[in-house]
TORFI-241863 format. One record per residue (C-alpha): residue number from 1; x, y negated, z negated. Coordinates in nm, 2 decimals. Layout:
<nodes>
 num     xx     yy     zz
 NUM      X      Y      Z
...
</nodes>
This chain:
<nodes>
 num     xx     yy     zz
   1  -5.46  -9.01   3.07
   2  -5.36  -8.70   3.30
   3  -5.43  -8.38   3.07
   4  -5.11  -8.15   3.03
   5  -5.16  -7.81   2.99
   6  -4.87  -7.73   2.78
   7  -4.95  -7.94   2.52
   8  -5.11  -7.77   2.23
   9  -5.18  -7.83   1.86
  10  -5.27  -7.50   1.67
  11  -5.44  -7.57   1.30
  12  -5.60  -7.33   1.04
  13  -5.82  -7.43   0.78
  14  -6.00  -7.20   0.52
  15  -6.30  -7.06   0.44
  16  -6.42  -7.14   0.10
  17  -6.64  -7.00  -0.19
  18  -6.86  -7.15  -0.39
  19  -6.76  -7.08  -0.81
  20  -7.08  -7.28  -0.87
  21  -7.37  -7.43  -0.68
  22  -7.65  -7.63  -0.86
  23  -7.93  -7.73  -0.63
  24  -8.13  -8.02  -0.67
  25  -8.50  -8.13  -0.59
  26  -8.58  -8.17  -0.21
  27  -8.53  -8.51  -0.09
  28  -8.77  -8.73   0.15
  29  -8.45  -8.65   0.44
  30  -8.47  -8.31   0.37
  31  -8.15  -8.28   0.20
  32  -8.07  -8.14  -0.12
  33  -7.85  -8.27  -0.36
  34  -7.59  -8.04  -0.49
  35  -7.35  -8.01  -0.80
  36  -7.07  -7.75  -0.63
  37  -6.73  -7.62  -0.72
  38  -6.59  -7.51  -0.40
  39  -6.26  -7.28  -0.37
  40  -6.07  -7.22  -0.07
  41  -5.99  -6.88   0.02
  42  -5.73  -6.70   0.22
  43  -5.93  -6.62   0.47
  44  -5.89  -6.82   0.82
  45  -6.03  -6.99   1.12
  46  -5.74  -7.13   1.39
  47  -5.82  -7.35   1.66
  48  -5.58  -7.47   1.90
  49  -5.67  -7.76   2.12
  50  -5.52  -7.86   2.44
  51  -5.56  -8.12   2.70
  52  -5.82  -8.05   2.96
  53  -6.05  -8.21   3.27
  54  -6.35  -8.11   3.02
  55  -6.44  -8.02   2.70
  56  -6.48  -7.64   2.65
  57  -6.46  -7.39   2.36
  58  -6.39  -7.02   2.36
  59  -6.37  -6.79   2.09
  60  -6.24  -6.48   1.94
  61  -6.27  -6.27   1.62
  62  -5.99  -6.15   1.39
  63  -5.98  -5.87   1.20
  64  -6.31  -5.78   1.31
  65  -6.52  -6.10   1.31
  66  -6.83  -6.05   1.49
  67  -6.83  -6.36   1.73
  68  -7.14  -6.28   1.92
  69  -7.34  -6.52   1.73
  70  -7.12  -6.77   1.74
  71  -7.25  -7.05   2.01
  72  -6.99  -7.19   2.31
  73  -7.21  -7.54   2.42
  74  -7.22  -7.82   2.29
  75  -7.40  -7.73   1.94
  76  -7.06  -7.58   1.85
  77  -6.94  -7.75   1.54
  78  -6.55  -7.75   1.66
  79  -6.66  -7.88   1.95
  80  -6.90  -8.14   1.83
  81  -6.61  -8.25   1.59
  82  -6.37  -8.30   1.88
  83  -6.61  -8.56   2.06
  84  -6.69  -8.70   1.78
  85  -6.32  -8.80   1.73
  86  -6.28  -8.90   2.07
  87  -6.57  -9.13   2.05
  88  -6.45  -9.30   1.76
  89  -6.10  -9.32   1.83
  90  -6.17  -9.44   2.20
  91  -5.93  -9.18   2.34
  92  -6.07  -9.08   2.69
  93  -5.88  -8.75   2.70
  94  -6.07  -8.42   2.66
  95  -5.92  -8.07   2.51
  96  -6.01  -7.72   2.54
  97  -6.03  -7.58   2.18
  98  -5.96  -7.19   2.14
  99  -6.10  -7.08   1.82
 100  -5.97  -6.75   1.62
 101  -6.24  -6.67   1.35
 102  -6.13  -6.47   1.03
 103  -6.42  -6.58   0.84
 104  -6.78  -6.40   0.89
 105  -7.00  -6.57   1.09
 106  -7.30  -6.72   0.94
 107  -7.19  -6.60   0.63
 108  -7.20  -6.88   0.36
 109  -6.77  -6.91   0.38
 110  -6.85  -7.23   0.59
 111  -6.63  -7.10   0.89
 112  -6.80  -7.31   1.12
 113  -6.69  -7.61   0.87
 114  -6.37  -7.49   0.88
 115  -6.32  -7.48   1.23
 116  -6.45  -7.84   1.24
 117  -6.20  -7.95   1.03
 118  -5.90  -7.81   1.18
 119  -6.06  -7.89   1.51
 120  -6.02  -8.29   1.36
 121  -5.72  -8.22   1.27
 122  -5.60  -8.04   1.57
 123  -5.71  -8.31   1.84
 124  -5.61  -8.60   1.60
 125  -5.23  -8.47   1.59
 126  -5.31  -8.39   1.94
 127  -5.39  -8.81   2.02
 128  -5.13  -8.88   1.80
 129  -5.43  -9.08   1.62
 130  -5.31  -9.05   1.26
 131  -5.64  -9.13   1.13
 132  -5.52  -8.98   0.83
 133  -5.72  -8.74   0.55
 134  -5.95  -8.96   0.43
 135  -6.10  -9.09   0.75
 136  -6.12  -8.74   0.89
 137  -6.34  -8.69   0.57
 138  -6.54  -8.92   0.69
 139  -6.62  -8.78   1.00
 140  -6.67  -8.44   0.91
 141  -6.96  -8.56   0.67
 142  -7.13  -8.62   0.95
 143  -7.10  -8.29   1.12
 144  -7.17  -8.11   0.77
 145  -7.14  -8.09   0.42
 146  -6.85  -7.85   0.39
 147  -6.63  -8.00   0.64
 148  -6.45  -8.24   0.45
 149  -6.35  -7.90   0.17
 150  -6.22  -7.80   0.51
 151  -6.01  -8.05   0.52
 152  -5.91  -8.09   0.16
 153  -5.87  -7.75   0.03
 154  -5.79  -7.62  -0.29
 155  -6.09  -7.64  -0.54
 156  -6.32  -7.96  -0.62
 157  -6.59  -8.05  -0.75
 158  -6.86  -8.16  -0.47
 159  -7.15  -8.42  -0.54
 160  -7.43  -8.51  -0.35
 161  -7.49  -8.37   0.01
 162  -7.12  -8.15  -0.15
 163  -6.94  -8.44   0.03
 164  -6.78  -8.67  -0.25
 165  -6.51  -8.46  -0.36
 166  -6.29  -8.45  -0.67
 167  -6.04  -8.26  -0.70
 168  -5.99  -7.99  -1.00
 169  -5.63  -7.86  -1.10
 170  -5.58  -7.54  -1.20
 171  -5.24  -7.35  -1.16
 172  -5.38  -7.01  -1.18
 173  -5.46  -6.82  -0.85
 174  -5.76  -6.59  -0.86
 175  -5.82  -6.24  -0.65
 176  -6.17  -6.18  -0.48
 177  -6.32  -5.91  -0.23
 178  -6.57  -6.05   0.00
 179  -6.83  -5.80   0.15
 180  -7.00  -5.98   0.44
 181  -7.33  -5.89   0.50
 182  -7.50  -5.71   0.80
 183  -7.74  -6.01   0.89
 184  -7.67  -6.38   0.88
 185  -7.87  -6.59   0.68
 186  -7.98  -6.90   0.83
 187  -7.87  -7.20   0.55
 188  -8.19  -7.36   0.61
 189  -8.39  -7.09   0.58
 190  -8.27  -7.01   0.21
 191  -8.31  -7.36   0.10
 192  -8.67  -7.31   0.21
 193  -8.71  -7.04   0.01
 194  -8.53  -7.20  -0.27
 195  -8.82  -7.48  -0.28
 196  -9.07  -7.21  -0.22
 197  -8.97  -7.01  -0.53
 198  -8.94  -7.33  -0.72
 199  -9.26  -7.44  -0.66
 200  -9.41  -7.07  -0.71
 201  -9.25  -7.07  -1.04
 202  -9.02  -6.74  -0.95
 203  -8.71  -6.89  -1.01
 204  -8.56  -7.23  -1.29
 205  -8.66  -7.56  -1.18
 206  -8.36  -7.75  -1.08
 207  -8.06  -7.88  -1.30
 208  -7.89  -8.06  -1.07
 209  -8.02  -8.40  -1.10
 210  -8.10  -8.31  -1.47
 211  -7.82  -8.45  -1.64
 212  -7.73  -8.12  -1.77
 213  -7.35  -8.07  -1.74
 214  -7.31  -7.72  -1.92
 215  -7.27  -7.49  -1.61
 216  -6.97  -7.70  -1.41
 217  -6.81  -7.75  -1.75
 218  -6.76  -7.42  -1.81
 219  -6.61  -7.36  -1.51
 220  -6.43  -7.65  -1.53
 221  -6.26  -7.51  -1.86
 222  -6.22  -7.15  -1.68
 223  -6.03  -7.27  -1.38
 224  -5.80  -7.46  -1.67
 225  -5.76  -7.14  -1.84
 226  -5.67  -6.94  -1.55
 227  -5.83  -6.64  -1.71
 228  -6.06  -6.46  -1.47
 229  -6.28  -6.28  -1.69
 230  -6.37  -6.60  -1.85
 231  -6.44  -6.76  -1.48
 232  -6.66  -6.45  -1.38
 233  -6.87  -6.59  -1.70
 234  -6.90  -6.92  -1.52
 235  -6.98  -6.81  -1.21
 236  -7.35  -6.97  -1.10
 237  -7.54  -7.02  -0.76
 238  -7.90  -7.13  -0.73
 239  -7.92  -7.01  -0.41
 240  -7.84  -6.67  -0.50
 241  -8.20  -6.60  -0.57
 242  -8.38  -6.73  -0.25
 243  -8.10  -6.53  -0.05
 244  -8.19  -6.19  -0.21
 245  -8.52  -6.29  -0.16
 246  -8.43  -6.27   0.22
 247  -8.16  -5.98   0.19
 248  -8.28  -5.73  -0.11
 249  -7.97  -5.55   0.00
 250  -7.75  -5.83  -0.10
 251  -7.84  -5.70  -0.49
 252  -7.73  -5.40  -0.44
 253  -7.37  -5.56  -0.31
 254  -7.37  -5.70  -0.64
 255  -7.46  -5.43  -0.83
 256  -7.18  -5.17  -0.64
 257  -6.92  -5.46  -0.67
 258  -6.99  -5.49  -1.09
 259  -7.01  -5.07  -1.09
 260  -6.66  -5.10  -0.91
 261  -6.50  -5.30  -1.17
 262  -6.58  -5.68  -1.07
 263  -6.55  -5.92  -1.34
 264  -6.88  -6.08  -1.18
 265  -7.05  -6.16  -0.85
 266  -7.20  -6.43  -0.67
 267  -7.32  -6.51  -0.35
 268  -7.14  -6.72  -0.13
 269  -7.32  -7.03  -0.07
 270  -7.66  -6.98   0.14
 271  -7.50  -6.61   0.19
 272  -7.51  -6.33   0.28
 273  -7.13  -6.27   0.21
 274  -7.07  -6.15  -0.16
 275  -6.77  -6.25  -0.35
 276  -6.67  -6.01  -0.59
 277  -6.41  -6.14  -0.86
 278  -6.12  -5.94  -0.97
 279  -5.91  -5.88  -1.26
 280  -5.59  -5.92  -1.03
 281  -5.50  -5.87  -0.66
 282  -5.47  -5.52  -0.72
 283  -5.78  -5.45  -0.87
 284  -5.93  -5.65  -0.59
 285  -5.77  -5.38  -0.31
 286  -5.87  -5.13  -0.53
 287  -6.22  -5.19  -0.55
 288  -6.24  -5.33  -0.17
 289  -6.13  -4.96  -0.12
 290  -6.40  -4.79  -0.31
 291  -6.67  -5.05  -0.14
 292  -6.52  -5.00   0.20
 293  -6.59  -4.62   0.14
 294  -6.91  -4.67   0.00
 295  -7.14  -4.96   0.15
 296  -7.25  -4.92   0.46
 297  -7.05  -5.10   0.77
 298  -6.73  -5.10   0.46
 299  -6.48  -5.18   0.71
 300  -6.59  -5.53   0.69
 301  -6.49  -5.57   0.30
 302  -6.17  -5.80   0.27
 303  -5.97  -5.93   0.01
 304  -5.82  -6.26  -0.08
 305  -5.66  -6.51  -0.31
 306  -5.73  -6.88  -0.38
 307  -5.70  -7.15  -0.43
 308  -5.51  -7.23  -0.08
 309  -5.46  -7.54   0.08
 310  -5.70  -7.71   0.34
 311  -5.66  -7.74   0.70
 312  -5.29  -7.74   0.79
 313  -5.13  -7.75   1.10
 314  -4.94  -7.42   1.23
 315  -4.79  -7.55   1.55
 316  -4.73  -7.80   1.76
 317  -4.60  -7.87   2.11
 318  -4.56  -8.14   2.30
 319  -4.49  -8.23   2.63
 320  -4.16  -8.49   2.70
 321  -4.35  -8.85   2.79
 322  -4.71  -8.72   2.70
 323  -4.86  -9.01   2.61
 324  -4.98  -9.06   2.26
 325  -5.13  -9.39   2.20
 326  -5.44  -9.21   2.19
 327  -5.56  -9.37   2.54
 328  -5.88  -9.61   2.56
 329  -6.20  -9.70   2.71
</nodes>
């Protein structure tokens, strides 16, 4: 297959919070395994994949997304996801994937995730593949734990590695300001703190595994009720602990956002973003204001809404008599 340079699929998936994370004993793989309720937010990665001689990746940052971290070989998780697609569907084509980033770089908004997923997405319309949702799901399990929420969107319940997803309906849409924080936390570095606060006795011993259902109930019954004070309530991350253990400062994000007028706080994921509930979208721009003018490096604090829908494609152009069989070995 002869790569066309005006072909181009352009796909943006979201970045996602988690509205509870419940950690569970270290396994003998080194995994975790994890009781989450993820949310996807309205804040975006696009990546737009093209046929090439090679595979490549560039990126760029939106809104001010530092991008300097963010790694253009072959550990790059858009890329990775692209050959891994490849591979499986025996298409012998490559692409060059262009990556806009919206979401904060090693931030705990799984952006990398995201632009895994719509990177799948991307080259699968791309190959005309149609491997469909659920085998893309697939795939992305193996790149990482939050790339088939990529896909899916919305807000679910993950199990185990947070890969077995179930969905959870609400109709209300919820308002947050995300303060990104000035250092990336490495994901696996948190987790070992986790276990090493667990075993120190600093923090609970985990409920994950524990049978004890209490926590993703109740924010099972505050997504139902669309009422955000009563979510804020719910709110829970186990991680939250190990990652001011590694960021002090990420406690006094917290403690600003509440003084602002946030219904609650939580870290996102492994951190160090902070996602600051809100009574309604304009309390959320109201207290992003007052954060932005108060925290240092404020220009980074954004607002946004979810649920929103998983990775989606944007655009798509194709080339008369491009082939799209997907090709072959």
């Amino acid at each position: 297959m002869v790569p066309l340079p005006n072909a181009q699929v352009t796909v943006r998936a979201p970045a996602k919070v988690n509205l509870l994370l419940e950690v569970g004993p270290r396994r003998d793989d080194g995994f975790h395994d994890l009781v989450t309720v993820f949310q996807a937010l309205s804040l975006y990665e696009e990546v737009t994949a093209a046929p090439a001689a090679e595979f490549s990746v560039t990126v760029e940052g939106v809104d001010g997304t530092d991008v300097a971290d963010v790694p253009l070989d072959g550990t790059n998780l858009a890329l990775r996801a692209a050959r891994l697609l490849a591979e499986r569907g025996g298409v012998d084509e490559a692409v060059a994937l262009h990556v806009r980033k919206g979401v904060p770089v090693a931030g705990g908004m799984a952006g990398g995730s995201a632009d895994a997923a719509a990177a799948l997405v991307a080259c699968d319309a791309l190959w005309g593949l149609h491997a469909g949702l659920d085998a893309l799901a697939e795939l992305g399990a193996e790149l990482g734990s939050d790339v088939p929420f990529g896909l899916h969107g919305r807000t679910a319940v993950g199990t185990g590695r947070g890969t077995r997803l179930a969905p959870v309906l609400t109709d209300a849409t919820f308002s947050w300001v995300l303060v990104p924080g000035a250092r990336g936390l490495s994901t696996p570095a948190v987790y070992a703190e986790c276990d090493r606060l667990r075993a120190a006795g600093q923090v609970p011993a985990p409920t994950a595994q524990a049978g004890d259902e209490s926590r993703l109930r109740a924010v099972e019954a505050a997504l139902r009720s669309g009422d955000p004070a009563q979510l804020g309530a719910a709110l829970a991350n186990d991680l939250q602990a190990p990652a001011c253990s590694l960021a002090p400062e990420l406690a006094g994000t917290l403690a600003a956002g509440c003084a602002a007028g946030a219904l609650a706080g939580v870290v996102s994921g492994s951190g160090p973003t902070v996602a600051l509930l809100a009574a309604s979208a304009a309390e959320a721009e109201r207290i992003a204001g007052e954060l932005a003018a108060e925290l240092p490096g404020g220009a980074r604090v954004r607002t946004a809404t979810g649920p929103v829908p998983g990775a989606r494609v944007l655009e798509a152009v194709a080339v008369p008599g491009h082939r799209r069989d997907g090709g072959g070995r």
